[in-house]
C-alpha positions as CSV (number, residue, x, y, z in Angstrom):
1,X,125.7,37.1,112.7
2,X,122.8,35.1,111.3
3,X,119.5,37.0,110.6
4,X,116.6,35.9,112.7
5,X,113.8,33.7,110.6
6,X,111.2,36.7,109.8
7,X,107.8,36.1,107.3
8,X,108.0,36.9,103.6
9,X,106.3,40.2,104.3
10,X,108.6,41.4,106.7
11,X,111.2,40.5,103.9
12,X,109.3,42.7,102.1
13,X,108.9,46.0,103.9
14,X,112.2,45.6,105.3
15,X,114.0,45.7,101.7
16,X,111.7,48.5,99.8
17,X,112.4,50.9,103.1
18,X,116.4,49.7,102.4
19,X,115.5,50.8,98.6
20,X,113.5,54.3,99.8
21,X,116.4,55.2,101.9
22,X,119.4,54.2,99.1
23,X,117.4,55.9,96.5
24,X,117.3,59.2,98.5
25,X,121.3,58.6,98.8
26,X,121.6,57.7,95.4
27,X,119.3,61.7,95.0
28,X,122.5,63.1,96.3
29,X,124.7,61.4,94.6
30,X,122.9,62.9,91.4
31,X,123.0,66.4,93.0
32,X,127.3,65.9,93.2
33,X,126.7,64.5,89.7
34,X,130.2,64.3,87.9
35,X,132.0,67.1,89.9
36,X,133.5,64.6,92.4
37,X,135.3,62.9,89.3
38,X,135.5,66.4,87.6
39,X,137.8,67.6,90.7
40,X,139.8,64.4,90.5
41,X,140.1,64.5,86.8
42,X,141.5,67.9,87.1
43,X,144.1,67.5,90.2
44,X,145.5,64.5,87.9
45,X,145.4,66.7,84.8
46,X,147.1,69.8,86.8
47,X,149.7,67.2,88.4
48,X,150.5,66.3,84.9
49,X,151.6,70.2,83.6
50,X,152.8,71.1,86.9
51,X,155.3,68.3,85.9
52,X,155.9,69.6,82.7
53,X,156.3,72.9,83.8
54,X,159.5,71.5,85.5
55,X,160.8,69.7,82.7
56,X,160.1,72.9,80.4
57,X,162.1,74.9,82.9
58,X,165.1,72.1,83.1
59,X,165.3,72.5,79.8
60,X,165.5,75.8,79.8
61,X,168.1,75.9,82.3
62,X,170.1,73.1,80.1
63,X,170.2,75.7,76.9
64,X,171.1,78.6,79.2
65,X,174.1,77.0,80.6
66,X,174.7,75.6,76.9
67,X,174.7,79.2,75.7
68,X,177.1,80.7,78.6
69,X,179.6,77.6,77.7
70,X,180.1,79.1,74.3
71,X,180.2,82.8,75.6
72,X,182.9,81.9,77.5
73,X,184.4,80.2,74.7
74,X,184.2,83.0,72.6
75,X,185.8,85.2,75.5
76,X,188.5,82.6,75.7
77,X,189.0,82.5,72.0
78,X,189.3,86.2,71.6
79,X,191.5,86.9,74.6
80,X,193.7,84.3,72.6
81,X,193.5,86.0,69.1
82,X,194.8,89.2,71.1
83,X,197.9,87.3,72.9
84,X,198.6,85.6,69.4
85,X,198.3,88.8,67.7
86,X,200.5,90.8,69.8
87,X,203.0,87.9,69.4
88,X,202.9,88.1,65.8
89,X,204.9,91.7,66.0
90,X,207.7,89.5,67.4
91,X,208.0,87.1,65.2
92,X,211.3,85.7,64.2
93,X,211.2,83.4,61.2
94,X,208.6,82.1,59.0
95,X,207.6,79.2,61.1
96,X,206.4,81.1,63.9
97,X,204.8,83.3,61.9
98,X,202.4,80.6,60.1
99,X,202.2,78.6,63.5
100,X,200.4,82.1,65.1
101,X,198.9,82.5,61.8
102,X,197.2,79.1,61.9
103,X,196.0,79.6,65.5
104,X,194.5,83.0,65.1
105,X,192.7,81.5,62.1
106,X,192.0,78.5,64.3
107,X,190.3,80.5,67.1
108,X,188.0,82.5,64.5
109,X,187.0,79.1,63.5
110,X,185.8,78.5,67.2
111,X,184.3,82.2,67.3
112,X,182.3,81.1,64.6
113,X,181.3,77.9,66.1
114,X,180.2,79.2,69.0
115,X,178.3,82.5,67.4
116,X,176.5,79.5,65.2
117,X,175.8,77.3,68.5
118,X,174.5,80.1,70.4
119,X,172.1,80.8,67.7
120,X,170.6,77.3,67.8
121,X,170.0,77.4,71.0
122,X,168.1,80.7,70.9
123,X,166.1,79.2,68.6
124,X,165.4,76.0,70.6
125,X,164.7,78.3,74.0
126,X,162.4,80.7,72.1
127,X,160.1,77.5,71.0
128,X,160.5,76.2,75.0
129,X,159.7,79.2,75.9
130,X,156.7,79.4,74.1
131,X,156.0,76.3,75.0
132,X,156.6,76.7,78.7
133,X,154.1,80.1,78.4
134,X,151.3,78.2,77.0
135,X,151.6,75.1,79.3
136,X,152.0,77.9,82.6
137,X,148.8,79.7,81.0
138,X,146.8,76.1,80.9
139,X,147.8,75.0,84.1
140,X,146.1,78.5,85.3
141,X,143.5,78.2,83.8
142,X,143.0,74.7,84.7
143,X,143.7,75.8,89.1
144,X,140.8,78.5,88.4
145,X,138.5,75.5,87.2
146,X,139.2,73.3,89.9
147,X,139.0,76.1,92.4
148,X,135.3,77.0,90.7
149,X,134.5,73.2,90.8
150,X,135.9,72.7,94.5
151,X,133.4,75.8,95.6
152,X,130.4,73.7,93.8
153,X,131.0,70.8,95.5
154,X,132.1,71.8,98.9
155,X,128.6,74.3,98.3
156,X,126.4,70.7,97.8
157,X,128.6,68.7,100.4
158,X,128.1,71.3,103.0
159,X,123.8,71.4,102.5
160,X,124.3,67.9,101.9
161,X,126.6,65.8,104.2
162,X,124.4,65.9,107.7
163,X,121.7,64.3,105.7
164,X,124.1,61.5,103.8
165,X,125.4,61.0,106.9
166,X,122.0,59.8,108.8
167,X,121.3,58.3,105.2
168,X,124.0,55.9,105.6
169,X,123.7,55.3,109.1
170,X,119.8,54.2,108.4
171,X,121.2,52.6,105.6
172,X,123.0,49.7,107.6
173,X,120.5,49.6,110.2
174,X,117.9,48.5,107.4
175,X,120.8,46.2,105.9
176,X,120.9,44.9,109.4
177,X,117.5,43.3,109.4
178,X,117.7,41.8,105.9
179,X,119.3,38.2,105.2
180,X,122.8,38.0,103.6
181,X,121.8,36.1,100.6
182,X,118.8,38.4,99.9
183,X,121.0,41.5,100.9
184,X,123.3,39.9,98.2
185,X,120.5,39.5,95.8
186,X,119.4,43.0,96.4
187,X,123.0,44.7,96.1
188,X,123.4,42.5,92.4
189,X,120.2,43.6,90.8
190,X,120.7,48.0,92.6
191,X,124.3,47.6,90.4
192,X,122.9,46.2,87.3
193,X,120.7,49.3,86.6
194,X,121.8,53.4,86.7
195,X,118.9,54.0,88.7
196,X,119.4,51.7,91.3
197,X,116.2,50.6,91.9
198,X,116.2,47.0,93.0
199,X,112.3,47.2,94.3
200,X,109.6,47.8,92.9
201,X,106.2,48.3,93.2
202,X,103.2,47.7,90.4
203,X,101.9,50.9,89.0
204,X,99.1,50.6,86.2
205,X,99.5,46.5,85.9
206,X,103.6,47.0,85.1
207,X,106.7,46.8,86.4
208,X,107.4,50.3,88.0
209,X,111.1,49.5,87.1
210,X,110.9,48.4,83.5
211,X,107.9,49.5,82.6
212,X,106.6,46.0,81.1
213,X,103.0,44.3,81.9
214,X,102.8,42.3,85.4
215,X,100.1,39.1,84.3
216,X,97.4,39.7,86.7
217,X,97.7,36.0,88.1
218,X,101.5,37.2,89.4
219,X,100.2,40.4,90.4
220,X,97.6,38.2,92.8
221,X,100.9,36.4,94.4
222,X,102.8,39.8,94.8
223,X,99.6,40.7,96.7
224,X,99.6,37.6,98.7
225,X,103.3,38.4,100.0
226,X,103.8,34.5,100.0
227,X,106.9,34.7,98.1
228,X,109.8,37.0,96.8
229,X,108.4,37.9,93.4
230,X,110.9,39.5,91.0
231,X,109.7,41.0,87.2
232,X,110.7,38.2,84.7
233,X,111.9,41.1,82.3
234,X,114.2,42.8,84.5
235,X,114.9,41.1,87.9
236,X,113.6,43.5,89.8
237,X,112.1,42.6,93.5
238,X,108.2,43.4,93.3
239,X,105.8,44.6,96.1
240,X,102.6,45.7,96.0
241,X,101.2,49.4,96.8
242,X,100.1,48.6,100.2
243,X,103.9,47.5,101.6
244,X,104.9,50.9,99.5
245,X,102.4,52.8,101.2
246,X,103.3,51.6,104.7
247,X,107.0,51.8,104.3
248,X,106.2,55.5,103.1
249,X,104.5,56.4,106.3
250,X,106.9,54.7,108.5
251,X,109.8,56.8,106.8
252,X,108.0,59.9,107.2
């Protein structure tokens, strides 16, 4: 819905009590400072060795089994030696007698496969192990971070969320009165800069946003509230003290 045709003044006050109420929003935004992204950071990062944690413990399972497969074929190969050796005191000629020969030789040979199998995969579970031990004791450190930065911010959200809350509701009844194209304008320069300040008023002859020296013949028209003035260093939307000053009482 189109804005209704209002003076350059009106323009005025109407965008610096927009900026007074976003900068107060913008205050506890600061007060949150980085935990919001610090409690994100950390689910993702806890996500990640949770998943690990799984694999480690596949893995695990994998060399387990692997080691119980050549326990039983050790069993297997020993209950064989003992049926081949008991056959050997019934031997009848030569041939059977190399034949039971070459398979009790032949299952030792297995024994010894398995025994050396079995060993490298202790040695491959020991360093999951360790591995899995070290990953469990991140991810607990990690839950005890993010439960210390959860309390920090739910601590700030909970002093702070009624008054974001009217913030933002105030917020888009100010937006409500301003034009799209200068709302535009407005939103632009507030991203360009950290602070967010997209007006400004004079203090001491400069820019109160960057600092640099207003020429007194634009400091005249800013006074005059003819015309949008912006700081030709920075962009910045100036006022003059008096709009400040009202806009400050009004808020209050």
């Amino acid at each position: 819905m189109a804005k209704k045709e209002v003076s350059v003044e009106e323009r005025l006050r109407n965008l610096f009590a927009l900026q007074q109420i976003d900068s107060k929003i913008d205050e506890i935004e600061i007060l949150k400072g980085e935990l919001p992204m610090e409690v994100s950071d950390l689910e993702d990062e806890i996500a990640g060795l949770e998943k690990r944690i799984a694999n480690l413990e596949g893995d695990i399972q994998k060399i387990d089994d692997e080691i119980s497969n050549h326990k039983a074929n050790i069993k297997e190969s020993e209950a064989l030696q003992q049926r081949y050796q008991k056959q050997l005191d019934d031997v009848k000629n030569n041939r059977e007698f190399d034949a039971l020969t070459k398979e009790l030789e032949l299952q030792k040979l297995e024994i010894q496969l398995s025994e050396k199998r079995i060993k490298e995969a202790g040695v491959k579970k020991e360093a999951k192990d360790e591995l899995l031990k070290s990953t469990q004791e991140k991810h607990e450190a990690k839950l005890k971070e993010l439960d210390t930065k959860k309390v920090e911010l739910e601590k700030i959200i909970k002093k702070t969320d009624k008054e974001e809350k009217a913030l933002l509701k105030k917020s888009e009844e100010a937006k409500a009165k301003i034009e799209d194209r200068l709302l535009k304008a407005y939103e632009r320069i507030r991203s360009s800069y950290r602070n967010g300040l997209a007006v400004v008023t004079v203090e001491r002859d400069s820019c109160g946003g960057c600092y640099n020296r207003i020429p007194p013949q634009m400091q005249l028209e800013i006074s005059l509230r003819k015309r949008l003035v912006a700081c030709e260093h920075c962009g910045r939307i100036l006022v003059d003290n008096e709009i400040a000053g009202v806009a400050e009482e009004a808020e209050a």
